[in-house]
N, C-alpha and C positions, 0 to 999 in steps of 0.2 A: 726338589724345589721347582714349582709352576714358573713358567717364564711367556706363556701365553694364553691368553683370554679369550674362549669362544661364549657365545648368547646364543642361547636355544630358546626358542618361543617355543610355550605350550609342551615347557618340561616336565612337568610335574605328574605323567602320565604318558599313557598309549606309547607313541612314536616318538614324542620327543625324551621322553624317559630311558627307552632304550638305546636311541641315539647316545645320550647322556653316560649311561653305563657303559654301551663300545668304545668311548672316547674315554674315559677315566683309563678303562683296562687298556686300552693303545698305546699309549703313551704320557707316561707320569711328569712330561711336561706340561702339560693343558692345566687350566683351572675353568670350571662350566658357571657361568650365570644361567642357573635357572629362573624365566623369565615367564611368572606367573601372574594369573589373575589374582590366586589366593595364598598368601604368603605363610601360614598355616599349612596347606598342601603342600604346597613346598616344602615347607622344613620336612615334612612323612616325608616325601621324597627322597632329601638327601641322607632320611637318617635311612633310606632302606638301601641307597647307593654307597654307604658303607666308607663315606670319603670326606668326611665334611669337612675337613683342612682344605679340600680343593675344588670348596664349591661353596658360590653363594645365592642365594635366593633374592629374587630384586622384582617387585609387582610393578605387573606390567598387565593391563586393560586395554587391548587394542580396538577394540569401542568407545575408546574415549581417545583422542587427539594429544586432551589435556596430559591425559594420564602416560602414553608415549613421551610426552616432554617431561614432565618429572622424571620415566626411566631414565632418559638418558642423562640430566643434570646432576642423577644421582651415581649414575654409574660412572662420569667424570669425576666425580670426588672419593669413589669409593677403594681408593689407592690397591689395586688390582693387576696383578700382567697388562702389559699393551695387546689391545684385542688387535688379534688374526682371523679372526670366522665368530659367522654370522648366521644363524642358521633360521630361514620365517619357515615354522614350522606349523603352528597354533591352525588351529580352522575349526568350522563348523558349518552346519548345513540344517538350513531353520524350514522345512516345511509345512508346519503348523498354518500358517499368516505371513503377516509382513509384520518382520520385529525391526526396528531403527535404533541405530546408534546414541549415545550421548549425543553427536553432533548431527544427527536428523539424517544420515544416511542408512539405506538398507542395510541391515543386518548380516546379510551374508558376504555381499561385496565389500561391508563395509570392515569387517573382521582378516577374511581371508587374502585382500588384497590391499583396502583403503591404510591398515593399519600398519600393515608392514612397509608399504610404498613411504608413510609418515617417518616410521623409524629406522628406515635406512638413507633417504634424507638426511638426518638430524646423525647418524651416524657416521655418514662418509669422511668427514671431517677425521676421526679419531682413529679409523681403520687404518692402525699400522700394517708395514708391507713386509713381507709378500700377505695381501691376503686374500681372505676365500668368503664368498657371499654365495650359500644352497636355499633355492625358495624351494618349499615342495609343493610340487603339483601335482596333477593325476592323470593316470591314463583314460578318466573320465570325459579330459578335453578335447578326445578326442574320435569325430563322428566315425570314423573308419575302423574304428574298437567295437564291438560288442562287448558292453560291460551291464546293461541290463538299465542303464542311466539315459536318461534323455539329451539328446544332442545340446552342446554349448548352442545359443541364441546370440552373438553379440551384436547388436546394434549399433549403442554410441555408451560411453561410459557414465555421461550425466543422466541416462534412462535407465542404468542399472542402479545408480546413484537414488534414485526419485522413482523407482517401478510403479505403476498400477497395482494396486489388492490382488492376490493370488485367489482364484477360483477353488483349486486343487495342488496338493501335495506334490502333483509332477510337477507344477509349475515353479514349485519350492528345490524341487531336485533340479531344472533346467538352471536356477541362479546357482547353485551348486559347480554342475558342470561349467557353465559360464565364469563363476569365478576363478577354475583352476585353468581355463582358458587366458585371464588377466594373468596368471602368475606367469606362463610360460611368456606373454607377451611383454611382462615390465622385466623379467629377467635379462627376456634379448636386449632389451632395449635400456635396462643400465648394464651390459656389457658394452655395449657398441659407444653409451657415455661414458664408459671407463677406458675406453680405449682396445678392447678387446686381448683385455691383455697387457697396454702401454703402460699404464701403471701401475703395476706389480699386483693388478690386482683379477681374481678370475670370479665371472660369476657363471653357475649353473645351476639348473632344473633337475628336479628329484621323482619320480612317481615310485611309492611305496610297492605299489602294488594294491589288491586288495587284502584289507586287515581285518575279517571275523573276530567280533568281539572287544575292538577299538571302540572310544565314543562317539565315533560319527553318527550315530542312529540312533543319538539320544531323546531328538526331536521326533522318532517315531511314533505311530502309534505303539497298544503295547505289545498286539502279536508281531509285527516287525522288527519291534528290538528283541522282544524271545527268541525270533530266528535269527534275529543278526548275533548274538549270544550264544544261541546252545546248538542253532541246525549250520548256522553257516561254516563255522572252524572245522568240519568236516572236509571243508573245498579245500583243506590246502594242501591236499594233490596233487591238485591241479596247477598247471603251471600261471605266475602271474598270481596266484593266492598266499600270502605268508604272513606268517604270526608278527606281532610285533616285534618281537626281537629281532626274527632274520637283516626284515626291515631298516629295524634301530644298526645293526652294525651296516648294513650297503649304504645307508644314510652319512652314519658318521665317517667311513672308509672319503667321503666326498672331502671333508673336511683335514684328514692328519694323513690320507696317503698318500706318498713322495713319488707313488707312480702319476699322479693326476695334476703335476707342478705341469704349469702353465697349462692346462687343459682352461677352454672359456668357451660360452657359449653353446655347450653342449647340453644334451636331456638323456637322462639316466634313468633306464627300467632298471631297477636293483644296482647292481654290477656295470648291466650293459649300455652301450652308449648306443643314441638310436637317433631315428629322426623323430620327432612330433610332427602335429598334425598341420596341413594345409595352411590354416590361418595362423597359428599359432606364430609364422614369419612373416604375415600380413605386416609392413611395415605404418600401413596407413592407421590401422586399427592398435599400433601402439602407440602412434603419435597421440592419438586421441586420448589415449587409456593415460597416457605419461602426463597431457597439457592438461586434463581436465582431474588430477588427481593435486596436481600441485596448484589446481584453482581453489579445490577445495579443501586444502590442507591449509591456503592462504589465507582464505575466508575465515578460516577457523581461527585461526592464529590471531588474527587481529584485534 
């Protein structure tokens, strides 16, 4: 019998799929809303998770504002475990142009930070205690990495909100980094609103690692997703390279292991617990990133 309810964005695949699957096999307590775009995928999903007694499918568009708010008014009535974890998984990385949200925000901020910033908002409310909120980010955000990615840019959050036209593809991969930059920076900063801890509730930062063969490189040309496809899953050798799977259980391990009660505030490479980078504790540049996120969640809302 489930007796608790975790939300994975962006289950229905890659990272959040296997997260999904380590957490099923963990522990036969949990019940997973998988929290998709397309509720169709989803169901393939759960019927290849092999659990569907303890798993539901709930569309969730985090390019829409709107579409977060129905999740959640749907996932209040949908008589469910009291949710324990919370996992913002979902992302993507648009280097083609400048693609915008339903709500007229950038596309890539507006997915991999504006939307989840919305639905944990709208969530904090309902998060039964003890509980667990893992945003994932990447070791992308980080300039002192060699990762082959262009250094985070942050400025201010209303000019990642409203960019200028992208020249080139690196400029497309710079919002990329820059947005896993926001993740590590709204994570601290609804920890230290939570109390760090005070109310029974932890939140931390995730870097997968790099994952050959995920869909991040969907937005590639087509010789870079052939390599990010069939040349790059050779790298995982290498340390800091892992398939999705490894990934999916160090992810869900965040979530149902009893060694990590009251851990907050922390960023996890896999396993390991680490520092992140320089800015990422910038306390100025979360204030920013937190006031002008709930400006624009409010604008929307109205």
């Amino acid at each position: 019998m489930t007796t608790r309810t975790a939300i994975i964005t962006g289950a229905n695949a890659g990272l959040g799929f296997e997260c999904a699957r380590a957490l099923l096999a963990a522990d036969p307590a949990w019940h997973v809303v998988l929290a998709v775009r397309d509720a169709g995928r989803g169901a393939d999903a759960v019927a290849r998770l092999g659990l569907p007694q303890r798993c539901t499918v709930l569309e969730l568009d985090l390019a829409s504002l709107a579409s977060v708010s129905r999740f959640v008014d749907t996932l209040r009535g949908a008589g469910l475990p009291p949710l324990h974890a919370v996992v913002c998984n979902a992302g993507l990385q648009v280097v083609s142009g400048t693609e915008q949200t339903e709500d007229g925000v950038e596309m890539t901020f507006g997915v991999n930070h504006l939307g989840h910033f919305a639905l944990m908002q709208r969530l904090r409310e309902q998060l039964a205690r003890p509980g667990r909120v893992v945003v994932v980010s990447s070791g992308t955000h980080d300039p002192a990495k060699f990762t082959g990615m262009p250094s985070p840019n942050y400025t201010s959050a209303a000019e990642m909100a409203q960019p200028s036209e992208i020249s080139d593809s690196s400029e497309g991969r710079r919002r990329y980094t820059t947005s896993k930059l926001c993740n590590l920076l709204f994570a601290y900063e609804l920890d230290r609103r939570l109390g760090h801890g005070e109310q029974d509730v932890t939140v931390n930062a995730f870097d997968p690692g790099l994952m050959p063969g995920s869909g991040l490189a969907r937005d590639y040309a087509p010789a870079g997703r052939w390599a990010w496809r069939y040349l790059f899953p050779a790298l995982r050798v290498l340390p800091g390279v892992n398939s999705t799977r490894t990934s999916g259980r160090h992810l869900a391990a965040l979530v149902h292991d009893p060694r990590l009660d009251g851990v907050t505030g922390a960023y996890f490479a896999g396993r390991k617990q680490m520092s992140s980078s320089k800015d990422s504790y910038d306390r100025a540049k979360a204030l920013d990133l937190w006031e002008t996120s709930e400006r624009l969640v409010t604008r929307v809302s109205k």
